[in-house]
Backbone bond lengths (Angstrom), bond angles and torsions (degrees), N, CA, C in turn:
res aa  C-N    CA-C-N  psi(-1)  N-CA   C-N-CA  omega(-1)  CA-C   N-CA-C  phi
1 X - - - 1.461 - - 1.518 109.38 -
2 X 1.344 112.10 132.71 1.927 115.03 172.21 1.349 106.52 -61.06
3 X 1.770 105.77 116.90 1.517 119.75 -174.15 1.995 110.73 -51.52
4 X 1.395 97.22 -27.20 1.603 81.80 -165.30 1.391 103.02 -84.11
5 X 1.790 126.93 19.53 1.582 128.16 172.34 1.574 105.14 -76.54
6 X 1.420 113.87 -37.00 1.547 143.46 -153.34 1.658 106.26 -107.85
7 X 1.673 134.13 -18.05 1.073 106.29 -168.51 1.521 128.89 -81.14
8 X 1.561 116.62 15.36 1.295 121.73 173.23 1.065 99.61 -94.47
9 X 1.992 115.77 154.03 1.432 137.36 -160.72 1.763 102.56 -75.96
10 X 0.991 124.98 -9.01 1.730 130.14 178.23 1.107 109.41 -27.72
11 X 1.807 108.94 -71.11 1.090 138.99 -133.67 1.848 100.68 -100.47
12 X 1.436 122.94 -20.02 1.209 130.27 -151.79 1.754 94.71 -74.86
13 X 1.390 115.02 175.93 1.429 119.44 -142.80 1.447 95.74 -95.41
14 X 1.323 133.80 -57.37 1.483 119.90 177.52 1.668 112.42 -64.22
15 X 1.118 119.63 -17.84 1.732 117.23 -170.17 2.047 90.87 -71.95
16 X 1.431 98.52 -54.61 1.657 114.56 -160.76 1.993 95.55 -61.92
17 X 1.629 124.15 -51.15 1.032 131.59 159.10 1.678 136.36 -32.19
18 X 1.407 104.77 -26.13 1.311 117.16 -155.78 1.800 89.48 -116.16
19 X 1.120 115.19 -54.11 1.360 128.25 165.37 1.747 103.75 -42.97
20 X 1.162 144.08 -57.67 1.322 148.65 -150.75 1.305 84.32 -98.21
21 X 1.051 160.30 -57.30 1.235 151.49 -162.55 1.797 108.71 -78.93
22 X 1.233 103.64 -50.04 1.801 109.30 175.08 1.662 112.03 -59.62
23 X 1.374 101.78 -31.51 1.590 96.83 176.54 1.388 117.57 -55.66
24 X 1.316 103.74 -53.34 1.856 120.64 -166.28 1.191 81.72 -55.25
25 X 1.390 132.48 -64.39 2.168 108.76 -147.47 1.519 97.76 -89.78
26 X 1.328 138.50 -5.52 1.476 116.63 -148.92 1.805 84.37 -99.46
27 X 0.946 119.13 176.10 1.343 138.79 147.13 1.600 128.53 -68.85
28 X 1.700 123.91 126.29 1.387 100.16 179.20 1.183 130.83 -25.01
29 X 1.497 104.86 -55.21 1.354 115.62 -151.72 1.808 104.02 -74.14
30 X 1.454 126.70 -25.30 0.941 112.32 170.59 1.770 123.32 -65.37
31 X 1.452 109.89 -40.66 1.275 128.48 177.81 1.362 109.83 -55.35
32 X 1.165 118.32 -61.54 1.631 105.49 165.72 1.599 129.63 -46.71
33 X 1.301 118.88 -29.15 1.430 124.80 -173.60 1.502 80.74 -77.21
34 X 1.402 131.75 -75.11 1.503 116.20 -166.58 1.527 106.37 -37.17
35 X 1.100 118.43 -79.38 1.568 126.14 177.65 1.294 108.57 -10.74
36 X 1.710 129.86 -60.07 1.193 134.08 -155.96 2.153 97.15 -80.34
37 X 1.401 104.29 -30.44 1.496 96.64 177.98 1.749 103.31 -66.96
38 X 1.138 86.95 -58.10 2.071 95.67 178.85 0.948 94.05 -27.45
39 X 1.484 120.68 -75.01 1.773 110.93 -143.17 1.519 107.11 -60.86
40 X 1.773 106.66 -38.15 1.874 98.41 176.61 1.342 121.83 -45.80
41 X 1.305 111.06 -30.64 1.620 126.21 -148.51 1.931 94.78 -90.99
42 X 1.229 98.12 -39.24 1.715 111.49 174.44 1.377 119.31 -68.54
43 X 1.263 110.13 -30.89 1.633 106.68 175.49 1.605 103.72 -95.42
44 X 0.961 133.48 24.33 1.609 129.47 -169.28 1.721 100.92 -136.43
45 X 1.690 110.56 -10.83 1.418 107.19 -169.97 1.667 96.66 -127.44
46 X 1.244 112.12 -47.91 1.681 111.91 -161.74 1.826 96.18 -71.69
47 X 1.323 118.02 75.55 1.586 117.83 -165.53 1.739 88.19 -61.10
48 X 1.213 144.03 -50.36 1.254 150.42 -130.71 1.761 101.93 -97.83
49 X 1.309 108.40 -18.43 1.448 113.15 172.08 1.413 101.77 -88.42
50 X 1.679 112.86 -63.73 1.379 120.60 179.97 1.970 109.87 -18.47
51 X 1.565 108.55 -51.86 1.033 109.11 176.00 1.351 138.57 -60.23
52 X 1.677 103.46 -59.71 1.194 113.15 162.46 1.794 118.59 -24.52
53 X 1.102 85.62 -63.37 1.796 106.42 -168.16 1.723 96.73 -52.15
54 X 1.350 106.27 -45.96 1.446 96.74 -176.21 1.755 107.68 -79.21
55 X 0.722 140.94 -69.64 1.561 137.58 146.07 1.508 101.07 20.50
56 X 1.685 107.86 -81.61 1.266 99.67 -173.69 1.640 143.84 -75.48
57 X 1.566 91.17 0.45 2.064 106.43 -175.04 1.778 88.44 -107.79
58 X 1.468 128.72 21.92 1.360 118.00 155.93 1.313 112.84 -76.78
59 X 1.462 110.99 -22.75 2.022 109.54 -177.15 1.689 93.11 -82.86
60 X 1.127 122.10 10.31 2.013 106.02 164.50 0.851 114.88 -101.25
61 X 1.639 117.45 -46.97 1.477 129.84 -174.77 1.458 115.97 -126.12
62 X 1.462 119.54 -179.34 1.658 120.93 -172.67 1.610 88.21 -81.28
63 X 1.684 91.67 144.62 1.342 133.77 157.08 1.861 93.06 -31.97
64 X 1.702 102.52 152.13 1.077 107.16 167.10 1.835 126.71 90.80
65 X 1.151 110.16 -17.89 1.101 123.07 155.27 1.395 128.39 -51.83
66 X 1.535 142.35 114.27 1.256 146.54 -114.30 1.993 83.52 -98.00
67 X 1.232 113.00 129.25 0.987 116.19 168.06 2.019 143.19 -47.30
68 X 0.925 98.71 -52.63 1.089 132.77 143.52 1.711 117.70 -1.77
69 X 1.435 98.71 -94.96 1.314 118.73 -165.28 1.567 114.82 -71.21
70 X 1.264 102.47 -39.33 1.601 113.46 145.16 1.891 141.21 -31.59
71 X 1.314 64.09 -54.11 1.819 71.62 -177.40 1.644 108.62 -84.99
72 X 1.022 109.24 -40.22 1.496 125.17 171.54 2.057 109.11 -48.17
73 X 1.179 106.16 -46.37 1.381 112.87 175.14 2.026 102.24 -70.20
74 X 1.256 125.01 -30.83 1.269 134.65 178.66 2.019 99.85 -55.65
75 X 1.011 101.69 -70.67 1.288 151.41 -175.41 1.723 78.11 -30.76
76 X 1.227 105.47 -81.38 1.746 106.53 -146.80 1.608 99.16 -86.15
77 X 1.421 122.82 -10.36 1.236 114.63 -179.18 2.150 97.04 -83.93
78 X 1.207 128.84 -37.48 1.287 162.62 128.96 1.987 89.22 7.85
79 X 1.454 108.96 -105.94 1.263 129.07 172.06 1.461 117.27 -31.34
80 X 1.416 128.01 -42.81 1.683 150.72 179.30 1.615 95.12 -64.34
81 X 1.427 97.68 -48.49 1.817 88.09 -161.67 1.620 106.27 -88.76
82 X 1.622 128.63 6.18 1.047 142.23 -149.16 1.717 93.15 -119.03
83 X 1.427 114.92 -36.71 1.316 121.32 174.83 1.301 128.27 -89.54
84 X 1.754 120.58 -43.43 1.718 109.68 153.34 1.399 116.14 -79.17
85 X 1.267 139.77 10.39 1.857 130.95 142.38 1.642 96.17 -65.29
86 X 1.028 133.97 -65.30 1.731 138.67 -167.28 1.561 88.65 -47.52
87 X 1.488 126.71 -52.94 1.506 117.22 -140.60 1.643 82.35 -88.97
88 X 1.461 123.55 -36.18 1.769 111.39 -169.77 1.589 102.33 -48.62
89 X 1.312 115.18 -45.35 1.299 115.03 -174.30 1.646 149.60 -37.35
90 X 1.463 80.76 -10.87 1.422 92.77 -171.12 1.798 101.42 -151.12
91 X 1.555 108.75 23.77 1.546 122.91 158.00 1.219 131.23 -76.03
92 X 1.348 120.91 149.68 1.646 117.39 179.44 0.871 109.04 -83.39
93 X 1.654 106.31 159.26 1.289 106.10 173.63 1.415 132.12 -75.54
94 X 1.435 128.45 12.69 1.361 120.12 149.14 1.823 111.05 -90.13
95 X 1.031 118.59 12.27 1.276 107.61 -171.93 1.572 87.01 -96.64
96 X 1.225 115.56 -51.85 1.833 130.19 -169.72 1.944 88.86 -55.56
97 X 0.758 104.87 1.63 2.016 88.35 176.92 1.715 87.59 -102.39
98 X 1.124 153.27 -27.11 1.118 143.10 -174.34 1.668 110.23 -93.93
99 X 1.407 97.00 -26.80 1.788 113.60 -169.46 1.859 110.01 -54.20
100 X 1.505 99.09 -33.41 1.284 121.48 -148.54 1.271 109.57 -121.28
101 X 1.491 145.15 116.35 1.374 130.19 154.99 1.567 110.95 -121.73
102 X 1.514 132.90 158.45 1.059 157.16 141.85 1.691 135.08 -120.20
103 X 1.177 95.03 146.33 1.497 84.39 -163.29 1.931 94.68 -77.05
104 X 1.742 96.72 143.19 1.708 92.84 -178.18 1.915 120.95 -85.46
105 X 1.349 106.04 23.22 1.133 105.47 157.35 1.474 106.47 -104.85
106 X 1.276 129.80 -5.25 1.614 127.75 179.28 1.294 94.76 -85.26
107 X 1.474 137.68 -57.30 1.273 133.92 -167.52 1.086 112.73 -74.00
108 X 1.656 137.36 -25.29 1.430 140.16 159.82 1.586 104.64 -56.85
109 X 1.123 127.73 -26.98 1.590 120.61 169.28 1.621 124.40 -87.68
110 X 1.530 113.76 -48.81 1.418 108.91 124.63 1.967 124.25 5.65
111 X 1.134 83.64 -95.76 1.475 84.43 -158.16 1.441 114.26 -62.03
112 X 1.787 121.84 -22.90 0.811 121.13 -135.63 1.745 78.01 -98.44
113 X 1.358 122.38 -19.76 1.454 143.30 -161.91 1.720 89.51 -73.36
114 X 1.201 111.83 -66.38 1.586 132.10 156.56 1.839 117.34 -11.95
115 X 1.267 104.82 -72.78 1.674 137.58 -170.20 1.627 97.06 -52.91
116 X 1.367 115.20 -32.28 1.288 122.02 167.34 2.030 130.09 -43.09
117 X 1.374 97.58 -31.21 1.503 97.73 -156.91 1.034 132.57 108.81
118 X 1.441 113.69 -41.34 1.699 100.92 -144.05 1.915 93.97 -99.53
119 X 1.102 120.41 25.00 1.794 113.76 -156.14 1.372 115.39 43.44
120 X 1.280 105.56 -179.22 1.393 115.89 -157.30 1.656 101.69 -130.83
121 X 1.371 127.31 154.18 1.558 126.84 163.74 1.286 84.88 -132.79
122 X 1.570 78.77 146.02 2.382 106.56 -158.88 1.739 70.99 -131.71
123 X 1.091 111.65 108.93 1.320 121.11 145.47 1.907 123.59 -99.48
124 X 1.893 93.36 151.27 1.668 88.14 167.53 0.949 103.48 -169.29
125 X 1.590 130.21 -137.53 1.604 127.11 -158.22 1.317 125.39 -158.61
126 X 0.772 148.85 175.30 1.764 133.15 -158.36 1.595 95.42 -89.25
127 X 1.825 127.37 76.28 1.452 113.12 -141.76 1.211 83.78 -171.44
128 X 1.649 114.27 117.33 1.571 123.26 174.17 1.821 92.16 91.66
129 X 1.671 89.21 -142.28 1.112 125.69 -164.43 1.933 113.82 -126.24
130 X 1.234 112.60 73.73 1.358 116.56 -153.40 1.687 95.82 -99.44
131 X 0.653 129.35 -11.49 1.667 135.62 175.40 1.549 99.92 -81.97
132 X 1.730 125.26 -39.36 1.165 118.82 -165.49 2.092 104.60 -72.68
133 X 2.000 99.33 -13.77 1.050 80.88 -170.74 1.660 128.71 -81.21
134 X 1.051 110.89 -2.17 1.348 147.05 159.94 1.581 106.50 -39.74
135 X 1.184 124.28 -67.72 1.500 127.22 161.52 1.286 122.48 -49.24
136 X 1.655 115.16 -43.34 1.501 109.05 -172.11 1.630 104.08 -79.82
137 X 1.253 118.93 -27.83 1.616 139.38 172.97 1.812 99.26 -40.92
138 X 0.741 118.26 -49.81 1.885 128.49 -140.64 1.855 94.21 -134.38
139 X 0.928 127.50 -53.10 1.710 96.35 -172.20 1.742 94.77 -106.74
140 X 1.192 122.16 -16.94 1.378 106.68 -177.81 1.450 116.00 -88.21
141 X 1.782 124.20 -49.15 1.400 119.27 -172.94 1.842 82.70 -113.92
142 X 1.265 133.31 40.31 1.036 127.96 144.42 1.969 109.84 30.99
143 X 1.533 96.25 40.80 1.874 99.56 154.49 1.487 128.51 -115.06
144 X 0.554 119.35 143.45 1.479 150.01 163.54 1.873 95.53 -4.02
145 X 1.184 150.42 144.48 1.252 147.10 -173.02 1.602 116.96 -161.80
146 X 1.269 115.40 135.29 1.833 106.18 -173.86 1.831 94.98 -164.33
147 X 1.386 98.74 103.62 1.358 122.15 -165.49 1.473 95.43 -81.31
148 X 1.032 116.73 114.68 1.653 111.82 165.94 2.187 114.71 -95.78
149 X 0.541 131.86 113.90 1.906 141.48 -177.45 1.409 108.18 -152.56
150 X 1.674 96.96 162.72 1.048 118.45 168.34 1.675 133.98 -61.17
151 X 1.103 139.61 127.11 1.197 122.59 168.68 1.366 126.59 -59.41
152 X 1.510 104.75 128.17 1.685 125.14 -179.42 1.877 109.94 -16.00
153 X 1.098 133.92 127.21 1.458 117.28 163.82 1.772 127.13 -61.79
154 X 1.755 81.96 -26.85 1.734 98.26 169.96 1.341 115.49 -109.96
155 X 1.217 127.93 137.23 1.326 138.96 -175.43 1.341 114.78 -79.07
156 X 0.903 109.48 -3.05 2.002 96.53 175.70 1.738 96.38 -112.81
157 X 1.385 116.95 -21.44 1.367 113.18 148.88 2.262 128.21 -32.04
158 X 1.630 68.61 -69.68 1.673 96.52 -169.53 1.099 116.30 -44.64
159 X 1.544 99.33 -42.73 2.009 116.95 -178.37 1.396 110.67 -68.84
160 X 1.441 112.36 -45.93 1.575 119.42 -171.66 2.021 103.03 -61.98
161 X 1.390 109.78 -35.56 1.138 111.52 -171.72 1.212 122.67 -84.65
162 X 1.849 120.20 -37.45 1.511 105.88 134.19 1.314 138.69 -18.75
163 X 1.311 104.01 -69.87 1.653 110.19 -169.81 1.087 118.71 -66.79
164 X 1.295 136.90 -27.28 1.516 157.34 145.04 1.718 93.83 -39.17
165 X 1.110 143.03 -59.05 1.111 138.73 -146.82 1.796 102.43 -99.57
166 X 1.683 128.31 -33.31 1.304 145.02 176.58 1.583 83.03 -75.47
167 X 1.304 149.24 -62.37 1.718 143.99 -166.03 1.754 86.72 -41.50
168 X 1.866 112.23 -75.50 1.274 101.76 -139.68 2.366 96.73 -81.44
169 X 0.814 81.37 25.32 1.673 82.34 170.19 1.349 115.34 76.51
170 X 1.360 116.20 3.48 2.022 132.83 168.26 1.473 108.53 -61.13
171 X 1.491 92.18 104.50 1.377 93.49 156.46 1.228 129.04 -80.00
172 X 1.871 117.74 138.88 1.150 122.18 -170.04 1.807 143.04 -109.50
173 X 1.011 98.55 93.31 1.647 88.36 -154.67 2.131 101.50 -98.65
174 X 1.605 101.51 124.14 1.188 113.35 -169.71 1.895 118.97 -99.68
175 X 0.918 105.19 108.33 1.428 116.65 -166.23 1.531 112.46 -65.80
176 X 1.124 108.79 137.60 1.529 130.17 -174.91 1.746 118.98 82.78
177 X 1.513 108.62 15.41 1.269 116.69 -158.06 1.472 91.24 -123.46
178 X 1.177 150.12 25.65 1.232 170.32 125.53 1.555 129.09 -141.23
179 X 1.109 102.40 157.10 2.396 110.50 -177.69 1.543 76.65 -86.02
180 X 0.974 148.02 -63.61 1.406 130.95 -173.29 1.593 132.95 -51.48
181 X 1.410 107.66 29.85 1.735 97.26 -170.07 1.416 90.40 -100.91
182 X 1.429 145.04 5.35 1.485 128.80 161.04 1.460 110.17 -75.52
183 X 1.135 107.05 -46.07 1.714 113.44 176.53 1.523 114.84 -70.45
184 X 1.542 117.62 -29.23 1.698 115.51 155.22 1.613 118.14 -53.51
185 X 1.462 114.00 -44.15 1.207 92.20 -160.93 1.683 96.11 -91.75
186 X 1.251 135.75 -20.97 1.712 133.93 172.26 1.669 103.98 -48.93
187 X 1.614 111.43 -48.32 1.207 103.66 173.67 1.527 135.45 -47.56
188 X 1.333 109.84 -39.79 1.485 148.99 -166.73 2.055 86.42 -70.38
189 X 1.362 118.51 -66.20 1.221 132.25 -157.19 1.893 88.16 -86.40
190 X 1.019 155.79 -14.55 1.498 161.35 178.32 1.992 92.82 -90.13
191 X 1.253 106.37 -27.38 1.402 107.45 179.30 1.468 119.64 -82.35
192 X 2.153 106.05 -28.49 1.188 100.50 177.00 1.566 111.15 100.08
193 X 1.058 116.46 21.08 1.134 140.67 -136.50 1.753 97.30 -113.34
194 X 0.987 150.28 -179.55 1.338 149.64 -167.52 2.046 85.55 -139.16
195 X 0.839 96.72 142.78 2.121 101.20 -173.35 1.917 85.03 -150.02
196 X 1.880 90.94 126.76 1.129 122.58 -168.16 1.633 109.06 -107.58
197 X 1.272 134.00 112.14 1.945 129.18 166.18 0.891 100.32 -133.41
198 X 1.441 89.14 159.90 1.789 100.24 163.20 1.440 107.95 -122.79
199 X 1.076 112.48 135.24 1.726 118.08 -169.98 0.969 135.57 -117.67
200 X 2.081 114.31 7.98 1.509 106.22 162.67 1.319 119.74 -77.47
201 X 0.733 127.77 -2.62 1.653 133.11 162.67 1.430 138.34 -91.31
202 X 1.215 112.63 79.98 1.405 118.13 178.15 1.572 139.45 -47.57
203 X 1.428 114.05 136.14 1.904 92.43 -176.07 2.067 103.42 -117.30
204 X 0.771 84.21 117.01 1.753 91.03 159.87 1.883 81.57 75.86
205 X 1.620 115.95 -141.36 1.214 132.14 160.38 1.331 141.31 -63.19
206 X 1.933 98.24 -6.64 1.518 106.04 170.68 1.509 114.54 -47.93
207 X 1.356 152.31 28.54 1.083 126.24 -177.02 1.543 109.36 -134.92
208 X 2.023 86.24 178.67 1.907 92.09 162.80 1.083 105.46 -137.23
209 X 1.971 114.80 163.83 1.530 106.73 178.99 1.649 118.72 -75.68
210 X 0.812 116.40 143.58 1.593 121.95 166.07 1.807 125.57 -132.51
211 X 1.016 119.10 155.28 1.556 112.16 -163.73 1.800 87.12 -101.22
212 X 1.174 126.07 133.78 1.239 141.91 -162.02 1.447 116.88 -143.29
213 X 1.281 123.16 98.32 1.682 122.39 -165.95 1.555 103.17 41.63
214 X 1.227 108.89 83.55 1.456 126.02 -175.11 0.931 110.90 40.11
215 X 1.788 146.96 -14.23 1.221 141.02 -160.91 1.514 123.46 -114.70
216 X 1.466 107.10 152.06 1.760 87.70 -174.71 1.230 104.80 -92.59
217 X 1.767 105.97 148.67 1.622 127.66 -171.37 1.353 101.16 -152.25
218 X 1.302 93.73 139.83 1.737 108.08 158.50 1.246 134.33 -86.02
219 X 1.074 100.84 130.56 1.872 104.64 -169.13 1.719 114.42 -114.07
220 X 1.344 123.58 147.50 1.187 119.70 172.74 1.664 133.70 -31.03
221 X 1.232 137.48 105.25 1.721 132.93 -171.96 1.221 114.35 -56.96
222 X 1.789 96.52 -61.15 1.689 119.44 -172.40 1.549 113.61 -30.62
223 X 1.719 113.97 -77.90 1.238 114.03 -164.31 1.818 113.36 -49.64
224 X 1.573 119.84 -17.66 1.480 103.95 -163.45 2.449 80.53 -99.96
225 X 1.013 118.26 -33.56 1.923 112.89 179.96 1.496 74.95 -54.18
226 X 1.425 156.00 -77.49 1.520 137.55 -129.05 1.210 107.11 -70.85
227 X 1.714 110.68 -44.34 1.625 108.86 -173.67 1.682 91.53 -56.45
228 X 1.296 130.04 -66.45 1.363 125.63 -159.09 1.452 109.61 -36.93
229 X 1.622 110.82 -68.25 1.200 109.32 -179.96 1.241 131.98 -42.44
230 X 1.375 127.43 -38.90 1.170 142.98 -158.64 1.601 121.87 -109.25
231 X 1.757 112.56 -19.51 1.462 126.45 167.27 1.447 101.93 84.06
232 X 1.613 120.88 3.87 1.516 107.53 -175.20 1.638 104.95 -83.09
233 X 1.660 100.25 131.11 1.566 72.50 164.93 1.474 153.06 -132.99
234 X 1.637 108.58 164.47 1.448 109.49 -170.35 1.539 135.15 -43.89
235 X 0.797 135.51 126.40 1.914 148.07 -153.00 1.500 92.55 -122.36
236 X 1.373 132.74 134.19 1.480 133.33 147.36 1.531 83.53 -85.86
237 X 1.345 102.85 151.85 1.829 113.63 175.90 1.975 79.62 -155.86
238 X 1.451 91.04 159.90 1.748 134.89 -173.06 1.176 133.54 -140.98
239 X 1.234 123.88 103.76 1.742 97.60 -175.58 1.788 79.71 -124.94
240 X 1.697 97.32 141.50 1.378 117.27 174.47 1.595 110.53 -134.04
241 X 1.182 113.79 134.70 1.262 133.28 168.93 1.803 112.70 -54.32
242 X 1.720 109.16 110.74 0.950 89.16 160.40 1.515 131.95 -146.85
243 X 1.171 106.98 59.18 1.240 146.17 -169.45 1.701 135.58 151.47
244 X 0.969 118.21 -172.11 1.501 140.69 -138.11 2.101 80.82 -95.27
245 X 1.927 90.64 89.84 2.142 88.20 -168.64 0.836 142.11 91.00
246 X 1.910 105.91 -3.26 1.300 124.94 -145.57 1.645 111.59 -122.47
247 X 1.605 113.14 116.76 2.039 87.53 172.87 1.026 111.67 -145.30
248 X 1.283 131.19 155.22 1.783 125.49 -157.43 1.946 73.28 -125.01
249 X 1.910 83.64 144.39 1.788 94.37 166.16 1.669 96.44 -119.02
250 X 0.921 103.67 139.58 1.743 152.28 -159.93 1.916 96.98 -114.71
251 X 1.096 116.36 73.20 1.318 120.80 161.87 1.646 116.53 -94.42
252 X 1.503 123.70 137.04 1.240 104.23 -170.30 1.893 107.77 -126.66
253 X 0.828 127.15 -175.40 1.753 117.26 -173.51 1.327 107.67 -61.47
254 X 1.402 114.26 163.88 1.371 124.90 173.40 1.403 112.97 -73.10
255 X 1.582 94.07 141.91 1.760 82.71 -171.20 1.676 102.71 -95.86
256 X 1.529 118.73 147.14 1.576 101.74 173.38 1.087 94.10 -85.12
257 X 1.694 101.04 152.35 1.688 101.92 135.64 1.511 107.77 -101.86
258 X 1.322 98.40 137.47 1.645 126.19 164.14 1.007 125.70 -30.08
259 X 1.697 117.82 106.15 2.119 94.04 170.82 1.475 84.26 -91.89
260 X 1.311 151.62 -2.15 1.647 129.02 171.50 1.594 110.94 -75.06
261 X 1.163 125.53 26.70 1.413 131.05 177.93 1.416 106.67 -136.04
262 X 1.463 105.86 164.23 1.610 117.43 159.95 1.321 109.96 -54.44
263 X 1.198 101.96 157.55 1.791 120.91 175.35 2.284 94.20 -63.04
264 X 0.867 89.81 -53.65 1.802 79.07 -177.69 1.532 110.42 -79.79
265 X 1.567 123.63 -23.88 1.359 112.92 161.20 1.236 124.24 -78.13
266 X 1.353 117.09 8.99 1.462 109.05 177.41 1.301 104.20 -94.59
267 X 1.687 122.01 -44.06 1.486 148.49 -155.78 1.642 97.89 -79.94
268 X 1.226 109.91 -12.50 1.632 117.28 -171.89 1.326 92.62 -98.28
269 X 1.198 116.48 -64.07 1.774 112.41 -173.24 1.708 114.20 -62.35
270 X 1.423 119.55 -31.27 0.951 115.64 -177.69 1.730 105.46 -71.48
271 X 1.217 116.19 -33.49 1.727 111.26 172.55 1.431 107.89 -66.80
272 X 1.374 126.53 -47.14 1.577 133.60 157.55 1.507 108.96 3.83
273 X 1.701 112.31 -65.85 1.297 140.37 -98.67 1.914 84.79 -119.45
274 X 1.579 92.55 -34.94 1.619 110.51 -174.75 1.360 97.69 -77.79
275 X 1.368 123.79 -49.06 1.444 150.41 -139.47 2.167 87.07 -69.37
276 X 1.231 99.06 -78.62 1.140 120.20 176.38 1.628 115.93 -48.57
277 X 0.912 124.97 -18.59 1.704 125.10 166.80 1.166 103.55 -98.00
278 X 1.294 141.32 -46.24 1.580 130.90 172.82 1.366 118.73 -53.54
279 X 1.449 114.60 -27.45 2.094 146.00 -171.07 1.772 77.46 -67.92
280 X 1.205 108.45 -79.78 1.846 112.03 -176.90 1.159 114.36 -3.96
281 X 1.607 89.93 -72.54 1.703 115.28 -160.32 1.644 117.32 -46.13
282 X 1.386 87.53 -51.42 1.699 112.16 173.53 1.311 130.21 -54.62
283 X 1.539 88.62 -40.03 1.063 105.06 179.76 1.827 127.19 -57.94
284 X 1.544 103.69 -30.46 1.415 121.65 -138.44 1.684 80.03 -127.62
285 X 1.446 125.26 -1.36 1.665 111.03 177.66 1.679 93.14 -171.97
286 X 1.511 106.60 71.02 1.081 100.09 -174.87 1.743 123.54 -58.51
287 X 1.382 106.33 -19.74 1.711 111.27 -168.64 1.362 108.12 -89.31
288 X 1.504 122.84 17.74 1.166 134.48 169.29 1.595 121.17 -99.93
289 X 1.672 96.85 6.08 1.837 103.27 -175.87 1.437 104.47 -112.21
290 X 1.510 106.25 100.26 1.389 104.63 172.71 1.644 143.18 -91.31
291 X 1.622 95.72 96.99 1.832 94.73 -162.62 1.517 75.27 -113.88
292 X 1.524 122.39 128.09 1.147 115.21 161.78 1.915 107.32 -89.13
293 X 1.382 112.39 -5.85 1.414 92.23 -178.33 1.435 123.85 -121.51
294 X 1.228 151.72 -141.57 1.473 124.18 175.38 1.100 113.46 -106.90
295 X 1.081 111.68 89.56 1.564 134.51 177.03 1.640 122.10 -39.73
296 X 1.229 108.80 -28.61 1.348 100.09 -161.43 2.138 89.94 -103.58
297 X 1.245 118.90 -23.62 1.612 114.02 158.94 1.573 112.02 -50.05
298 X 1.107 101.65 -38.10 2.005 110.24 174.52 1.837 105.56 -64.60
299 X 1.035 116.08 -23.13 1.359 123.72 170.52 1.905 131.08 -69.77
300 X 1.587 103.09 -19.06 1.412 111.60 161.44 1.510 134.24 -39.22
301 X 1.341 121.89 101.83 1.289 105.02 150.10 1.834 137.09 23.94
302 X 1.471 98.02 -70.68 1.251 107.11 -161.89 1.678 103.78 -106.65
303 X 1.181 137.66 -4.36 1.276 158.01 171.64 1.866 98.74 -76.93
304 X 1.591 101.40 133.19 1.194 118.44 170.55 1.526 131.91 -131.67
305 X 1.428 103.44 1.01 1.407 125.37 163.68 1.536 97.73 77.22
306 X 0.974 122.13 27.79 1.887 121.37 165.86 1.761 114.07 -85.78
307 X 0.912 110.49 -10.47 1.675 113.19 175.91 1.120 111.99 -81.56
């Protein structure tokens, strides 16, 4: 994984360890009070995130906005969505009917998108609560699930997030860790299978340009060449926290790609298409976009995200 995705203390192996383990015995309500000290204590120490974070919520709003108070709202919405994913985990299943909503004309398209054959690619963005969707995937609408990501930079991370993912029955396929992960995930989608990325983050040359909260960014290639190849199709999906346990998934139409275009004008507009519904999201809850580092320096020309 590119170190500057990972160099804030969030993510590091005893914080992520201690967190996953403190969730299971503590009580919400205690876990949130920690959470709410953390996040003070995080925006007053992590100076180098503080920034980042502000750096990157200048493409929503005007320059000049006090750093600070910003990141701090990142921070605890961050920690909130980090503690009811931990607590869904180990809920009943009458609790997961309240845990979870969708609207039932989204899931009537859903399924019916499904009923097709060909699997589905659920794309989205480092935005909400995308780990929680993993739970609502598999014990709530009980489908089929195959998470494609990067492997952890920290290893007691990586393991905890496996096993979290082997509990709720997610299959996991880890990119760059075999020449076979195009033919893993076709298999996965030949199975019918629901296939999970996130694609504002580019690796090496996987990408294309797209204009992204007014700004240019590179977005993942792969997932929209597979839909082409393969006819499954692509879904932007969302799940956002919105309340106290609470998360609504936000699935949105399939995007085509174009056969009246070039093979790269289709694959361009179809990231466009992603680009601009994730822009929404952000738009409308900015402390729900988690780049702890400066995202839009990752946006250069000459930058390939291998560091």
């Amino acid at each position: 994984m590119p170190r500057r995705w990972t160099l804030h203390g969030l993510n590091s192996g005893p914080i992520f360890a201690a967190t996953y383990h403190g969730v299971r015995l503590l009580p919400r309500s205690v876990c949130y009070a920690i959470a709410h000290v953390g996040s003070w204590m995080a925006s007053h120490m992590m100076t180098e995130s503080n920034a980042a974070l502000g750096a990157n919520l200048e493409a929503i709003s005007a320059g000049g906005d006090r750093v600070r108070p910003r990141a701090l709202d990142v921070y605890r919405s961050y920690t909130q969505d980090a503690i009811d994913f931990l607590k869904a985990l180990s809920a009943s299943d009458q609790e997961l009917q309240t845990m979870f909503e969708i609207a039932p004309d989204r899931l009537a398209y859903l399924r019916a998108l499904h009923a097709k054959g060909q699997g589905i690619i659920l794309v989205t963005g480092h935005y909400g609560n995308w780990e929680a969707g993993a739970v609502m995937m598999s014990r709530f609408l009980h489908l089929p699930l195959t998470v494609v990501a990067m492997r952890e930079a920290n290893p007691v991370v990586n393991r905890i997030r496996q096993r979290i993912r082997d509990l709720l029955g997610v299959e996991t396929l880890e990119v760059r860790q075999s020449l076979d992960t195009p033919l893993q995930i076709r298999r996965a989608l030949s199975q019918n299978r629901f296939v999970a990325l996130l694609v504002d983050r580019h690796l090496g040359r996987d990408r294309v340009g797209v204009t992204f909260l007014n700004r240019h960014a590179w977005f993942l290639r792969t997932p929209i060449v597979l839909a082409s190849l393969t006819g499954a199709p692509l879904v932007p999906c969302f799940i956002r926290r919105v309340g106290r346990g609470r998360f609504v998934a936000l699935p949105g139409d399939a995007i085509e790609i174009r056969s009246n275009l070039s093979r790269d004008a289709a694959i361009q507009a179809a990231a466009q298409a992603i680009a601009d519904q994730l822009g929404e999201q952000v738009r409308a809850h900015p402390e729900c976009w988690y780049q702890f580092y400066r995202y839009w320096d990752a946006q250069h020309d000459d930058y390939i995200g291998l560091d």
